[in-house]
Each structure stands twice: as C-alpha cells, then as structure tokens.
C-alpha positions, 0 to 999 in steps of 0.5 A, spaced: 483 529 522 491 532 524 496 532 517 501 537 518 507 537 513 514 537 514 515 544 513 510 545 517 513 541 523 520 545 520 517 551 521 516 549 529 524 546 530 520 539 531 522 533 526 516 528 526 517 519 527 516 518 520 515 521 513 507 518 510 509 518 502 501 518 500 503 516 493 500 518 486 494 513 487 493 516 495 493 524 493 490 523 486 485 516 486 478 516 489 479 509 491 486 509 494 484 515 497 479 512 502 485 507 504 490 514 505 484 517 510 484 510 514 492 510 515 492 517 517 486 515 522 491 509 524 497 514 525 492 519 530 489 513 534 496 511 536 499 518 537 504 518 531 508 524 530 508 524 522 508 530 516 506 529 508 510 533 503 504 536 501 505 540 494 512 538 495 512 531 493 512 527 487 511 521 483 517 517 485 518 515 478 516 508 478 511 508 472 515 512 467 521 507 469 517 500 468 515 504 461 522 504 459 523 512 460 529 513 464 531 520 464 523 521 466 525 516 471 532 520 474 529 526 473 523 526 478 528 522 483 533 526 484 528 532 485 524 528 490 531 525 493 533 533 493 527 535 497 528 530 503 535 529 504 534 537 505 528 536 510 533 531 513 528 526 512 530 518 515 524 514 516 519 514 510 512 510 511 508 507 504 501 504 503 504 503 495 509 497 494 511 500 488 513 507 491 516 503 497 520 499 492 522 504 488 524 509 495 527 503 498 531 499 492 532 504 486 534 511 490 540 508 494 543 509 487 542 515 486 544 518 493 537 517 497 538 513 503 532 512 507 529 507 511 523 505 507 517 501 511 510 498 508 504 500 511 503 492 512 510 492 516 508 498 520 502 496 521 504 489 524 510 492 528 504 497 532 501 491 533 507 486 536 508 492 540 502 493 543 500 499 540 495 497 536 489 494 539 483 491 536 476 491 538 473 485 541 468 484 536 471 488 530 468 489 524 471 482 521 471 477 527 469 470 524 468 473 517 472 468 512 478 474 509 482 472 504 488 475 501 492 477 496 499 478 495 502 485 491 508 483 487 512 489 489 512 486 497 511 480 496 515 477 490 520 483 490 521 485 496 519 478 500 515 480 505 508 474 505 507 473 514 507 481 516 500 483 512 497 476 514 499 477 521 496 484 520 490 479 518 490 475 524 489 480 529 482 482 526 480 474 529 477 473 522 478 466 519 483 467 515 483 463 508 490 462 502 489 463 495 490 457 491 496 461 488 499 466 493 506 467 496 511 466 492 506 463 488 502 469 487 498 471 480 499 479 479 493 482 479 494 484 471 496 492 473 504 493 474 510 494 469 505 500 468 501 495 464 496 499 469 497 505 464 497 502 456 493 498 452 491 491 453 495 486 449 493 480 446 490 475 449 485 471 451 483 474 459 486 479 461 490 478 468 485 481 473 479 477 471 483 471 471 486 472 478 478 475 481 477 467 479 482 465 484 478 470 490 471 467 488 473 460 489 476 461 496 469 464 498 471 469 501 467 475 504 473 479 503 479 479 499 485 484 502 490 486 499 496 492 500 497 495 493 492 501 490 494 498 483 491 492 486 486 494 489 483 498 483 484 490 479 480 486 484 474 491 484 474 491 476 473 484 476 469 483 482 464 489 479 466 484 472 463 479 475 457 482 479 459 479 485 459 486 489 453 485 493 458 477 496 465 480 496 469 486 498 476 489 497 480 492 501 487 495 504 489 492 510 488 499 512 481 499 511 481 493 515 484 495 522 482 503 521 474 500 522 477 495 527 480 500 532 
C-alpha cells in the first residue's frame, strides 16, 4: 500500500492530483481506519497521484467549535491553513463529512481556499468517468443495501444522489429508509454529542435511528461518516443483529468490489 505525504512529494519538485485529509477518527479509530486502508487501496488501483499530511496534520477543529469553544477552534484552524497554503495545497479529498464541512465552509473565512470533495462525490465522479469498474459479480450484487445519510452531506451540504449512484454501480438492490434525505434522522453523534454524556431522554438517537435500518431488511446499511458508522454498529451490536446486517463506508463497499 503506497502513501507518501506532501513533504515527501515536495521533496522531489512534484505536486500530487489531490491532498487525502485522513481525519481524526481515520489516523486514530479502529474502526474508520479499516475504511482509511480501503480508500487508499481505491486511490492505488486507479493510479491516483495523492499525499497525506502525515504528523503534520491536525484535527480541523470541528469538535471543539460544535462544543462552543472558538478559540480552540481558530487556533487549530489557522495552523492546519498555514501548513497547506505553504504546500500549496488546492484539491483537498475526505471520508468524513465533518472535516469536509469544516474544510470546505468554516475555513474561507479564515483564509483557507481549497477545493474540498467528499469521498462520496470523488468516488462517483471515478466511476462516471470510467475509471472505477466493478467486478461483474462483486461482493454485494443482488444484496438488499440500504443507506443511511450523514448530516454534515446530506442535510448541509446537499449532497443525497453522488453516495447512492456510488451504490447503484455495486448492482445490489438498493432500498430507502423511511426517513432519508432531507428527511434523514442523524445517527445521534454530531455537534460533539459524540464526545459528552447523554442527556435525558427516553432512547438514545442511534438506537432509534438502527430501528429505521432493521425495518428496511437489509443485509447491510451504508453510510459515508466514522461518526456514523460507530453509532450504526452500537445499535446493530445493541441489538444482536450482527450475525443479519453490517455496516459499512462506501468505501469499504467499492475497495472489495474492484
């Protein structure tokens, strides 16, 4: 598995197609980290020419701003903007909707212009153009796939049809959640409710969203978000039905469909 970072590349006078921002959750969580491995494999099988900050990134800030703490937020902004407008940095790629969120709308303001793009949105435009082929009878053909929408893409950033075209290429049978799209139900972990104790209440959010998943009887609920793919997994484990649905980032999908 090739992954060189922008130094490395720099280091050589060359200058990658695009920046991977791997993310908290993508360097640091077990989990995301398995869909970091399949987004590098997809990059390498169509010859994409990518680097990684490596040490030099850091977290964007989303968390801390979500939690109401600004100056956290500005100050770890403003060191990752210094370390890509020094590379130069002009195409930035991401497998979390919160990063691409925070990259692509909170950073203009403070002097970071990239163009920002969701894996989801990559992976869509690789197939269109006909780099991306699956194989004829891949992984998922004929499976009943369901799909669940990320706040930070879907809602905020209005961005529904690129992951489910992605979806559509696997040939499984695609089936809708009774609440998707602009109708979605967050899966319980965003505004860095991921991070802080549960509030009163009678079900916690990702139990209530996994009832929507087990009603669509699918085998497995896609989605494009570590933040959701860790709340979908709790409430599949929380209900034992690991052995009847999996969850899983699109990438995953496409990386064992190639």
């Amino acid at each position: 598995m090739i992954v060189k970072t922008y130094a490395e590349y720099q280091a050589n006078s060359e200058t990658p197609e695009i920046l991977f921002w791997v993310g908290c959750a993508g360097s640091f969580d077990a989990r995301a980290q398995k869909v970091t491995k399949a987004f590098v494999e997809i990059l390498n099988h169509v010859g994409i020419q990518f680097a990684i900050l490596g040490k030099e990134e850091m977290c964007t800030g989303d968390p801390a701003r979500r939690a109401g703490n600004e100056f956290l937020f500005q100050m770890m902004a403003y060191n990752n903007i210094q370390t890509l407008n020094m590379y130069g940095v002009r195409k930035i790629v991401t497998t979390c909707p919160h990063c691409f969120n925070t990259l692509k709308n909170e950073y203009p303001e403070l002097g970071g212009n990239y163009e920002v793009i969701s894996h989801a949105v990559y992976l869509q435009q690789l197939i269109k153009d006909g780099k991306l082929k699956m194989k004829e009878n891949g992984s998922f053909k004929g499976k009943r796939i369901t799909y669940h929408d990320s706040c930070y893409l879907g809602r905020s950033n209005d961005i529904y049809e690129a992951p489910r075209e992605v979806l559509q290429a696997l040939d499984s049978d695609l089936v809708e959640l009774k609440r998707c799209k602009t109708n979605g139900l967050c899966c319980g972990a965003g505004g860095a409710q991921m991070f802080k104790e549960d509030e009163k209440g009678e079900t916690r959010i990702n139990m209530e969203r996994t009832k929507d998943v087990l009603e669509s009887g699918a085998s497995v609920v896609a989605s494009n978000c570590p933040f959701c793919l860790t709340m979908l997994n709790d409430g599949i484990k929380n209900n034992e039905k690991e052995n009847e649905i999996q969850a899983l980032d699109i990438a995953e999908m496409i990386a064992k469909s190639i």
